[in-house]
N, C-alpha and C positions, 0 to 999 in steps of 0.2 A: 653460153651457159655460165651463170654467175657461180660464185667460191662455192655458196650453200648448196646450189643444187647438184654440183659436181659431187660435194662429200656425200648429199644424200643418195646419188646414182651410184656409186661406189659404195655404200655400206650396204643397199639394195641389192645391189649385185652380188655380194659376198653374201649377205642373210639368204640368198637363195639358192646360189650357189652348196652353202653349208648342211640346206634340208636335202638336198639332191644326190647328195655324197652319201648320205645315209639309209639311204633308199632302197630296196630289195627287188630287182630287176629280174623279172620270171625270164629263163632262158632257156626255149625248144630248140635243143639243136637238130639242124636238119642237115642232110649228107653226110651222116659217119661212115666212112669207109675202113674202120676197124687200124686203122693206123696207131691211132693212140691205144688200144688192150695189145697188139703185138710191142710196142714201144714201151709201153710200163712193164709187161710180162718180161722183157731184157734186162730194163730197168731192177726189177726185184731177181731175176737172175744174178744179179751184180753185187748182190747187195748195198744200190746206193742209194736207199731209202731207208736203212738203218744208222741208229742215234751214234751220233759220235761225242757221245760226252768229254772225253780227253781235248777233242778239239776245242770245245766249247770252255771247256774250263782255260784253257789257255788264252780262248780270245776275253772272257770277263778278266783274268787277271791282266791281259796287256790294256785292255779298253781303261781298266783301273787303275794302272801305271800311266799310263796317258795322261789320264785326270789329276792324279797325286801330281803330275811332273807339272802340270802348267799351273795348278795353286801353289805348288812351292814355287814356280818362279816368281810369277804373281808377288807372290810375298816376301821374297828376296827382293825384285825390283821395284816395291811399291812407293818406294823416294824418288826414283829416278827415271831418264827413259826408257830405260831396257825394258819398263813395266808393259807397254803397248805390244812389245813384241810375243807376250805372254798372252796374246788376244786368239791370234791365229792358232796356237798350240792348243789353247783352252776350248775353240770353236771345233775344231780337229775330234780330241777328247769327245767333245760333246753329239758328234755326227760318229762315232765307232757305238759308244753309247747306245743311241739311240737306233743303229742297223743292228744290235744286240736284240733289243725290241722290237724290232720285224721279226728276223729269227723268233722269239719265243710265240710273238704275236701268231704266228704260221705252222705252229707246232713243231718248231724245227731242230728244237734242244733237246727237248724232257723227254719222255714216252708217256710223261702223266703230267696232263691238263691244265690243274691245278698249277705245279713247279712254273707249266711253261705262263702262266697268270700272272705267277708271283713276280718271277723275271720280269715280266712285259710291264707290270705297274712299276717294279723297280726303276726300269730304265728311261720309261716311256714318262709317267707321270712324277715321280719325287725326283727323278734327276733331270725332268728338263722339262715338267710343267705340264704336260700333255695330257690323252686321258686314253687308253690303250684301247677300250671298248671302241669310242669312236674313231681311234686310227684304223683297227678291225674291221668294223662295219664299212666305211667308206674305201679303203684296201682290197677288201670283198669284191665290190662294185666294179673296181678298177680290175681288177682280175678277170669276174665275169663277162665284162664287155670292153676289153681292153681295146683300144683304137675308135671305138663306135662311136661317131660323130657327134649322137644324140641322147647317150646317158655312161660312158665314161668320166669319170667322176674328176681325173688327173688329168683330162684335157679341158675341163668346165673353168675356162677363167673369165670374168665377164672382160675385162679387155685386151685379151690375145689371141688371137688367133691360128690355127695352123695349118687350114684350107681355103682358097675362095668360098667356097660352101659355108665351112663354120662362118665368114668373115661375115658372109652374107645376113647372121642370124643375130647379129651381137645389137646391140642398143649402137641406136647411128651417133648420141650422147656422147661415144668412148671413138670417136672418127679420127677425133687428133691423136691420139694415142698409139690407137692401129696403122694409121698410117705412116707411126715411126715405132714400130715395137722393137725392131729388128735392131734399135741402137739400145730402147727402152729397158726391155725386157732386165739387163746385168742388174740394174739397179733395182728394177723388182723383186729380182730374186733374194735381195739381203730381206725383205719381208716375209720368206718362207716360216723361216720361226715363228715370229709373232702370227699370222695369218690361221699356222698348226695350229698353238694355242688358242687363240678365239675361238674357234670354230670346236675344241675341244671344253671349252671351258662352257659354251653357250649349249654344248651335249649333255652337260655335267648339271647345268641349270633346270633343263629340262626333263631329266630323268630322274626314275625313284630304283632308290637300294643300289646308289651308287656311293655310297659315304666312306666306304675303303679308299674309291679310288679319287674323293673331292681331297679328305685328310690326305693322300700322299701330293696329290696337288698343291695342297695346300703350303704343306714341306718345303716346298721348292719355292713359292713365290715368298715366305715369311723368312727361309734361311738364307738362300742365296743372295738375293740384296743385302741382308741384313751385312752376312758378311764381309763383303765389296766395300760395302758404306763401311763397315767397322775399323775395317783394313786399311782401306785408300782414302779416306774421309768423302765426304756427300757426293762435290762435284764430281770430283778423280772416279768415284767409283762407279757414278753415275755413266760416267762418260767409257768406262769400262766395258761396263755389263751392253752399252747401246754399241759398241764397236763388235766387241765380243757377239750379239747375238746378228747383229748385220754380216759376218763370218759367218755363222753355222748357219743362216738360211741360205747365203753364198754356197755353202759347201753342200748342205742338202741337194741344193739342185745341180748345183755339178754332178750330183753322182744320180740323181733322179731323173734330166731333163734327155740326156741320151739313150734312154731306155727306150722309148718310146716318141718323144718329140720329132717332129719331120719325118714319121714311116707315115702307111699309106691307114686311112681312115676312113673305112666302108660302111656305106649307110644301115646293112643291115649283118651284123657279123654273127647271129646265127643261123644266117644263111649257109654259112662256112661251115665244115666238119672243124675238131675242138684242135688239130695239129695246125693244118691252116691260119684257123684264126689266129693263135697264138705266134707264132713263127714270122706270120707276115704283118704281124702290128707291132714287132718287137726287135731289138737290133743289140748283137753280142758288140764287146768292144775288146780285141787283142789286144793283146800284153801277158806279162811274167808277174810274177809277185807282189812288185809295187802296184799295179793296176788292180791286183787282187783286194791290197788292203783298201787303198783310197777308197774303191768301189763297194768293199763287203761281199764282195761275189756276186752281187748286183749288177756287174761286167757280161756275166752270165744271162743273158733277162731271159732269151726265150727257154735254155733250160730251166731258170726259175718260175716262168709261167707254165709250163708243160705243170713244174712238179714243186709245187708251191712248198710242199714241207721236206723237201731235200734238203739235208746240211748244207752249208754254202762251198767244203770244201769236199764236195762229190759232184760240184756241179758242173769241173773240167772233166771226169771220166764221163756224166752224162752225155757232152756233146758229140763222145766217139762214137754212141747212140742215135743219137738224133739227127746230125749234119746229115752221115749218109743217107738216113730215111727218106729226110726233105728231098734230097740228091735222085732218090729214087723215082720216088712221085710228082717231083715237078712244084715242089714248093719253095718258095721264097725261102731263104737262109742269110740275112744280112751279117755280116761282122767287118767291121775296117776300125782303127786306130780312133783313141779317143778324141784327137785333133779335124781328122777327118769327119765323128759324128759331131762335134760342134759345127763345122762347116758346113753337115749338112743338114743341120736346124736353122744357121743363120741365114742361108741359102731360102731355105722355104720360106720364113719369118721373112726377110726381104721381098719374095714375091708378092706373099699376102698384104704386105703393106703398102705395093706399090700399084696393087689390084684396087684396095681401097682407095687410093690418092687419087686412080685416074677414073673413081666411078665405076668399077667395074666388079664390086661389092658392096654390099650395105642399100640392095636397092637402087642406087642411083646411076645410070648412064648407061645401063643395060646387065642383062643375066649374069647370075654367079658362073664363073667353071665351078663344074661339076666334076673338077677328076683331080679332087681331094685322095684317090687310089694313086695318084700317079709324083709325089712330092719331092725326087730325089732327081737329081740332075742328070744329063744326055748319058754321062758316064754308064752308067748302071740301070738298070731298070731300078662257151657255155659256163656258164660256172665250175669254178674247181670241184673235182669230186667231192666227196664228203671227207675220203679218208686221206685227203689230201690237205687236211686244215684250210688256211683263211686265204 
């Protein structure tokens, strides 16, 4: 495949990828066995679905402290080397930032809509380019059918993989890719940012009476270079901002890819009752404090999938809720060490590509497996409600 057609398989990929995200997926769930109204009903017993604004006001001002700290180093070190080391701090800043914008995107701050709007264009679009609507709508998606092979929006990449099944569905164009993703993939990830943006900016194109959220867009692409370049002069700062935003797609995915990547991925997940689904497409990660921040509570996933507008810091008393349930019923409950869930992404990511090398996806040399349910090694084996936000 020659350079051009590569690029144009690749933007192809992504242009469709991008309408698909945005999509609105009808979800009949079938087999509710009342798990989830006894589970919530604990849940608001608890009070852990009440707003915690003192939390929240603590984490904007430390996310803001983050931020102040890495422009002022920035601009203390902008003669010198110490300036590069202001890259990681700044990319850091910018990933607390932007899981501040989940929260409001999810209703998880405000009690009023609006605030949590305001927030989310705050962080989401003038501070880091994006456009909160389309992180929403495609978020939604990924909620709705978390793990689903065939309209999960966070597992839709046109060249990775993360079952024989999916491998089997990918453009055979993207073969050399897939069949080294498993080295691939780190370096893809510094794209998460830029990939956001497109994909936000071509929603922004495309839509009417979104002029609030183009102008705080706009914000962000007219000041932020501007300053960089002011400060560090063209190259310097050029070469800043391209280091800097290869960090926060880095980091986005660090705290995004163990969520969900390498759990099991069912061809039909409203076949599932809504605890089920959730629980078994999704994997907690143990730890203390620091795990907490890195992650945002995102550590948390299947509590945060259960209960999408939980504060993030109720979503360790959620679990004394939930584990047992799963425990009860016979449902999957993952959590192991966040070393442990990269190993076992790179694990699956390894097989799938080694399935493609010898033929044994993409069509050639015989049948996909089919027990993309089954991704974790010998060790181990419906949409959100309404009043659950996004």
């Amino acid at each position: 495949m020659s350079a051009g057609a590569a690029v144009r398989a690749i933007l192809d990929g992504f242009l469709g990828a991008s309408a698909r995200r945005t999509r609105r997926a009808k979800v009949a769930r079938a087999g509710a066995d009342g798990a989830f109204p006894r589970l919530k009903a604990e849940v608001k017993r608890r009070g852990l679905l009440q707003r915690q604004p003192a939390y929240y006001a603590w984490k904007c001002l430390q996310a803001l402290a983050f931020l102040v700290a890495a422009c002022a180093w920035a601009w203390a070190a902008r003669g010198g080397w110490a300036l590069w080391f202001a890259a990681p701090l700044m990319a850091f800043a910018a990933g607390q930032v932007t899981l501040l914008g989940h929260d409001a995107a999810h209703r998880a701050v405000f009690a009023s809509a609006r605030a949590n709007d305001a927030l989310a264009l705050a962080c989401i679009n003038a501070l880091n380019g994006g456009s909160y609507t389309w992180w929403a709508a495609s978020h939604n998606e990924h909620h709705a059918r978390s793990g689903d092979l065939a309209h999960d929006p966070d597992l839709d990449y046109p060249f990775l993989a993360f079952s024989e099944a999916q491998a089997a569905r990918k453009d055979a164009r993207f073969r050399f890719i897939l069949a080294r993703q498993h080295w691939l993939v780190v370096p893809f990830t510094t794209l998460v940012g830029v990939t956001m943006r497109a994909y936000s900016l071509a929603h922004l194109l495309r839509g009417r009476g979104r002029a609030g959220e183009s102008v705080a867009a706009a914000a962000f692409y007219l000041a932020w270079p501007a300053a960089l370049v002011g400060a560090l002069g063209c190259w310097r700062g050029l070469a800043f901002m391209a280091l800097h935003q290869a960090l926060y797609g880095l980091y986005l995915a660090s705290i995004t890819a163990p969520n969900h990547w390498g759990m099991p991925m069912p061809e039909d997940t409203a076949a599932m009752d809504f605890v089920r689904h959730q629980a078994t497409t999704s994997r907690n990660l143990a730890g203390g404090a620091l795990v907490d921040l890195w992650y945002g509570g995102l550590n948390r996933q299947i509590e945060h999938h259960l209960f999408p507008s939980m504060p993030r810091n109720r979503l360790r008393e959620a679990r004394e809720v939930v584990r047992p349930l799963c425990a009860e019923r016979g449902i999957p409950y993952r959590e192991v060490g966040p070393w442990e869930a990269y190993r076992e992404i790179y694990r699956v990511m390894r097989r799938v590509a080694r399935a493609v090398r010898w033929g044994e996806a993409l069509g050639e040399g015989g049948a996909a497996s089919t027990t993309a349910d089954e991704p974790l090694d010998a060790q181990h084996e419906q949409r959100p409600h309404a009043d659950q936000g996004v």
